[in-house]
MDTraj code that builds the backbone (N, CA, C; nanometers):
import mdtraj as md
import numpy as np

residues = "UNK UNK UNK UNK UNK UNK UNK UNK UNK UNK UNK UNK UNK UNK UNK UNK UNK UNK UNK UNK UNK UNK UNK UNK UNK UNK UNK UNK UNK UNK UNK UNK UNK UNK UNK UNK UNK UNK UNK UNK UNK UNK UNK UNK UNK UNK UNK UNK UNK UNK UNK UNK UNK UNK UNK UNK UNK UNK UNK UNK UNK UNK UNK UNK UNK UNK UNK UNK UNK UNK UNK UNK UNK UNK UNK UNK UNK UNK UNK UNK UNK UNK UNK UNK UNK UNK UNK UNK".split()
xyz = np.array([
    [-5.0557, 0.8345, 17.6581],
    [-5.0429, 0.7984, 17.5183],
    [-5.1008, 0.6579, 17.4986],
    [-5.2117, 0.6171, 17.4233],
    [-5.2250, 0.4875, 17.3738],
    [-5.1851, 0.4684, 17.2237],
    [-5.2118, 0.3196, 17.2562],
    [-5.1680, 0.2389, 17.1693],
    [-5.2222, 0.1635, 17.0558],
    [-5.1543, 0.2818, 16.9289],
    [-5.2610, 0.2330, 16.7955],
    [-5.1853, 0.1734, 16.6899],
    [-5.2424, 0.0518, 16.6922],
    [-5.2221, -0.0935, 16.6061],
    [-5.1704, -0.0366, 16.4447],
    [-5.2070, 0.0793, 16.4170],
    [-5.2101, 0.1186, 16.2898],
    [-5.0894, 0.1634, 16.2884],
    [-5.0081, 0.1872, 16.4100],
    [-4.8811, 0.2889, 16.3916],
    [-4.7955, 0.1544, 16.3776],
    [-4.8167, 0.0351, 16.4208],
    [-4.6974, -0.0534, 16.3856],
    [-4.6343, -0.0523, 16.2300],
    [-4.5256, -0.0890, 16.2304],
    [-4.4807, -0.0912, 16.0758],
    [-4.5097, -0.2431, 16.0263],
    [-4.5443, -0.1813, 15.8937],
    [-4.5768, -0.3374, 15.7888],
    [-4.4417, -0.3598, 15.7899],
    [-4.4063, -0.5504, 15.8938],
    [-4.3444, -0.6492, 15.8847],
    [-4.3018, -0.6847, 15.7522],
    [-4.4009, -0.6934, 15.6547],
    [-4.4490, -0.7401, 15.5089],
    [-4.3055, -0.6379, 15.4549],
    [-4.2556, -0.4972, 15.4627],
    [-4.1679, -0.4234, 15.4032],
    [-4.0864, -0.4402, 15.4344],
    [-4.0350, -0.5242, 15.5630],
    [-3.9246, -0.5253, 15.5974],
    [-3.8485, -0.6401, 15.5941],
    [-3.9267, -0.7197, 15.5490],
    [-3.8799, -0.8841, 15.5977],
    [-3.9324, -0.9834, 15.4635],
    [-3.8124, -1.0390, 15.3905],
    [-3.8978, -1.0816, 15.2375],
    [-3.9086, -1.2638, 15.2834],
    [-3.9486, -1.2983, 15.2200],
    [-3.9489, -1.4684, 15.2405],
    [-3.9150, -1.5303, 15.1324],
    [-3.8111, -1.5801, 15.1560],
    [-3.7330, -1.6482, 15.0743],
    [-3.7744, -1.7766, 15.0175],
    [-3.7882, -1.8576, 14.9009],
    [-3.7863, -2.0336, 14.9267],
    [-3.6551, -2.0435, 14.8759],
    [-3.5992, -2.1928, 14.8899],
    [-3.4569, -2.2330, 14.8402],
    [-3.4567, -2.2203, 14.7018],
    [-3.5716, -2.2106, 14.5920],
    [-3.5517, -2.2224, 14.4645],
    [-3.5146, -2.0846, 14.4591],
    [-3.5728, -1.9760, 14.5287],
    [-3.5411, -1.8304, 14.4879],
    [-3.3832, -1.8111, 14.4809],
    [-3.3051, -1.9064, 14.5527],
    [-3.1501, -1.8892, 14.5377],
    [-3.0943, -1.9671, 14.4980],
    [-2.9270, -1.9488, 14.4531],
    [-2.9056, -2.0745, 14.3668],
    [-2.8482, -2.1906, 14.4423],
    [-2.8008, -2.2882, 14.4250],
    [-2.8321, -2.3612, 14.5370],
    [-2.6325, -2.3699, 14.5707],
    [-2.5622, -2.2946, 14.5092],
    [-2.4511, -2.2578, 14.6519],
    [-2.4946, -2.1582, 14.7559],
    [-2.5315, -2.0443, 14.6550],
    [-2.6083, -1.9682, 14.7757],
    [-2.7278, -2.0469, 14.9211],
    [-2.7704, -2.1208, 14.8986],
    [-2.8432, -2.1822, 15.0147],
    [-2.7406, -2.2415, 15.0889],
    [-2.6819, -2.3273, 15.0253],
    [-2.5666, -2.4193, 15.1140],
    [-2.4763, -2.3701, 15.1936],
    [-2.4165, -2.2746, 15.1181],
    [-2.3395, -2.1056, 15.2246],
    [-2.4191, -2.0533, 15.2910],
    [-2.5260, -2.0395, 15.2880],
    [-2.6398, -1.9869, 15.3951],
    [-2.6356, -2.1231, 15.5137],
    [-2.6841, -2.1951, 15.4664],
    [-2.7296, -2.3176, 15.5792],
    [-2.6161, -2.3388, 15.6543],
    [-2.4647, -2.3454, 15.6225],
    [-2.3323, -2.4068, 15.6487],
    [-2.2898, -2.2700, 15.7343],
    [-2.3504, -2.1313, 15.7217],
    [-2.2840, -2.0439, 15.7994],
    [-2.3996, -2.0598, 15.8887],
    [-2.5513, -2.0637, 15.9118],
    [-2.6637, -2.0964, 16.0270],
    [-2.5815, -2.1945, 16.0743],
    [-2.5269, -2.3321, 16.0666],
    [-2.5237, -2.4127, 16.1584],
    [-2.3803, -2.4011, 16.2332],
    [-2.3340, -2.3096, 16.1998],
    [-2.1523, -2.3441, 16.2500],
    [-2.1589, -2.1997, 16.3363],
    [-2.2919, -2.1122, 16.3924],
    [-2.2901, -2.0169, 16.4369],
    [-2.2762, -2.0226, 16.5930],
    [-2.1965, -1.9423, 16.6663],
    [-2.1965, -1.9721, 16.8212],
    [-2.3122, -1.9920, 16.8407],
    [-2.3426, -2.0372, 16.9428],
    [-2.4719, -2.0468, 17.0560],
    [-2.5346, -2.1418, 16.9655],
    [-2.5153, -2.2469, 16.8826],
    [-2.5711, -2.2993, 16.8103],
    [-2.5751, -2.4511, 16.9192],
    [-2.6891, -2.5300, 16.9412],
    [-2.7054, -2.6043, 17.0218],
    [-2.7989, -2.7223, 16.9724],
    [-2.6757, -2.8507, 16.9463],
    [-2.7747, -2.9708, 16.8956],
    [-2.8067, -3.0489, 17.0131],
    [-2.7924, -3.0482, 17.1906],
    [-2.8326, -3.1586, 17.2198],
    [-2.6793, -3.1950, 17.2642],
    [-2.7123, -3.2816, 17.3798],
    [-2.6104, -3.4107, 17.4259],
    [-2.4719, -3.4167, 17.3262],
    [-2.5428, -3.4860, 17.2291],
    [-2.4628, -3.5780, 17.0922],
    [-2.4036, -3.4445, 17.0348],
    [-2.2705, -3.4372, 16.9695],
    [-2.1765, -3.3790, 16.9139],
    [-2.2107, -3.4522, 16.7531],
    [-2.2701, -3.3182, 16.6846],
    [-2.2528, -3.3436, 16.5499],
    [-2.1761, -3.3189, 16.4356],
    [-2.1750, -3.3753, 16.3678],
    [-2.0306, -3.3112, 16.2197],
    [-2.1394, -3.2167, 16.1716],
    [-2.0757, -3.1745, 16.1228],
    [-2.1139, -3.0405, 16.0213],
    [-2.1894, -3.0921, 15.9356],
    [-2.1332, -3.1178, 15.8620],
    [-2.2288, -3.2144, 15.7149],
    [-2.3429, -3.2912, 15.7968],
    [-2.3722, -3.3660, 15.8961],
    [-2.4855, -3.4224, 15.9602],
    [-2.5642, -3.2603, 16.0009],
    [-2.5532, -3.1590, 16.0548],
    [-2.6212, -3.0505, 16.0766],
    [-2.6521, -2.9851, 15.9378],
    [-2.5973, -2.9782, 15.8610],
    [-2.5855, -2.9193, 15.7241],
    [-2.7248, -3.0087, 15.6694],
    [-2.7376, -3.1318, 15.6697],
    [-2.7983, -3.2226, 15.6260],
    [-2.9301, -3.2166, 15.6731],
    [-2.9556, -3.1746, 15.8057],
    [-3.0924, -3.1597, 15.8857],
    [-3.1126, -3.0463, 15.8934],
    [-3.0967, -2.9509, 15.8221],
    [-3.1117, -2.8046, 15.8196],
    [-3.2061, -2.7649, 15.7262],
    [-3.0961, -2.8627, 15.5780],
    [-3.1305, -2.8916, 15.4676],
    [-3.2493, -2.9587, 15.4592],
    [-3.2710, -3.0367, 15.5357],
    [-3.4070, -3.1238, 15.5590],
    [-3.5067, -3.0610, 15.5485],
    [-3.5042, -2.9677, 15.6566],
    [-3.5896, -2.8742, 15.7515],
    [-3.6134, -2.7509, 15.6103],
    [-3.5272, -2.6881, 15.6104],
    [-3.5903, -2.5951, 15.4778],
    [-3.6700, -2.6770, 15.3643],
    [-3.6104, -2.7687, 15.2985],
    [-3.6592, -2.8174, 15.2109],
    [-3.8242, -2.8711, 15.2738],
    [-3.8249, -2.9177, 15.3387],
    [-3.9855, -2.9539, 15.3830],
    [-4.0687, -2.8447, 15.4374],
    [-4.0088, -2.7114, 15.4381],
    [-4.0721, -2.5750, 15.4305],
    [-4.0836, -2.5958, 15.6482],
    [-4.0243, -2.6483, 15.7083],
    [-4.0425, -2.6090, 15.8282],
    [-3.9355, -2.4834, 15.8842],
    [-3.8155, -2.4559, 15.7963],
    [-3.7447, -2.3509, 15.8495],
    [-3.7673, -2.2799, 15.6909],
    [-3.7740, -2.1369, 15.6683],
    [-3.7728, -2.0356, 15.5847],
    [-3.6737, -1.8995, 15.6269],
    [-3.6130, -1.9095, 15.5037],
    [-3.5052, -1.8109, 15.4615],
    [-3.6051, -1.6802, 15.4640],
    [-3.5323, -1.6077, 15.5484],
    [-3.5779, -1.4416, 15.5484],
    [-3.5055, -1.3567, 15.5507],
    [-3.5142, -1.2888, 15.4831],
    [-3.4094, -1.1487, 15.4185],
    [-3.4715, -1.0014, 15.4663],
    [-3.4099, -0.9528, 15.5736],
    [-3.4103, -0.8295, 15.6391],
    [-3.3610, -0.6660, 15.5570],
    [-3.4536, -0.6081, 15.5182],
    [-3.4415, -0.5306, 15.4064],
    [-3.3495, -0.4120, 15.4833],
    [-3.4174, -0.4175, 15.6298],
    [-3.2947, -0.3030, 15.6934],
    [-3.2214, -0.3133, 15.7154],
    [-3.1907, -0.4227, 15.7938],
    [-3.0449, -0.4499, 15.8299],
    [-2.9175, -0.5350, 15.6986],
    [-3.0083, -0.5553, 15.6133],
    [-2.9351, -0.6329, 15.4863],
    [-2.8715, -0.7536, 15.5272],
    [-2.9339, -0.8429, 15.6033],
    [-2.8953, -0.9671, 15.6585],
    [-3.0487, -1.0523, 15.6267],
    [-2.9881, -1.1995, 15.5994],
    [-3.0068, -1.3080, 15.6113],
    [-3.0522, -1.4274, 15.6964],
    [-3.1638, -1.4622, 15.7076],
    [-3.1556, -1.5617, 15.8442],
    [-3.2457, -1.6924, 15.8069],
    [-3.2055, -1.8079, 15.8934],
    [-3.3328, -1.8996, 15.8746],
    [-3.3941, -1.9034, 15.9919],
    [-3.5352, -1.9073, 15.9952],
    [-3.6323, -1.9182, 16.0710],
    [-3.7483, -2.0080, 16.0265],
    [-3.7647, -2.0638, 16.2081],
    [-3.8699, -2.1769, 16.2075],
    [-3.9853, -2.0977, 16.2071],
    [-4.0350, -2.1845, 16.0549],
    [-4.1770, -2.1802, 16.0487],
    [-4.2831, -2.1013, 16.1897],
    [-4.3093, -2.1703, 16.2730],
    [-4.3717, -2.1487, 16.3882],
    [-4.3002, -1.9714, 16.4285],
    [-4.2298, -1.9626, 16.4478],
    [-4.1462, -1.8455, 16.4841],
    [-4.1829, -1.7120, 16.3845],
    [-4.1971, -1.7767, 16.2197],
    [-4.2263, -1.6378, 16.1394],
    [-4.3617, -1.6433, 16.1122],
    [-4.5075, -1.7475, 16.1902],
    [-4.6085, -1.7285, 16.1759],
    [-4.6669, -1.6383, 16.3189],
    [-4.5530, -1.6220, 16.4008],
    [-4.5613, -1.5241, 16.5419],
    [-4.5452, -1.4585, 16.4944],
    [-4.4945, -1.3805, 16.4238],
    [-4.4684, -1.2457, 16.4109],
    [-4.4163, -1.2149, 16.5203],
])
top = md.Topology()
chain = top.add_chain()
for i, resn in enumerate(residues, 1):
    res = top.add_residue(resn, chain, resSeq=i)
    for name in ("N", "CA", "C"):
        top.add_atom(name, md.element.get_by_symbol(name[0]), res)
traj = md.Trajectory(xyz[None], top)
């Protein structure tokens, strides 16, 4: 059996891209505040408060290096680095 490029599924249907204006901005903040307080979540050495992670998250979306993506199948939510959703 080979392998034809055409049978992959359009990514594009499954996966929407969010910006922060598309939501209102509790909705982002409940988004960002449940990303950073998630197990396996790992800042480094230094022990941060919440609101300091909340704050550099916030950073990071807002300067378009992390983007909100909305999973049409699974009906979940995520942020992802830039670099990460130009891999495909």
């Amino acid at each position: 059996m080979s392998f034809d490029p055409g049978d992959e599924p359009d990514l594009s249907e499954r996966f929407l891209v969010l910006s922060p204006g598309d939501l209102s901005e509790t909705a982002v903040n409940g988004l960002v505040e449940e990303f950073v307080s998630r197990d396996g979540t790992d800042y480094g050495e230094v022990e941060r408060s919440l609101e300091d992670k909340v704050a550099a998250v916030r950073k990071q979306l807002d300067d378009g290096e992390v983007c909100i993506v909305f999973d049409r199948d699974e009906e979940k939510v995520n942020l992802v680095n830039e670099h990460e959703l130009e891999a495909g």
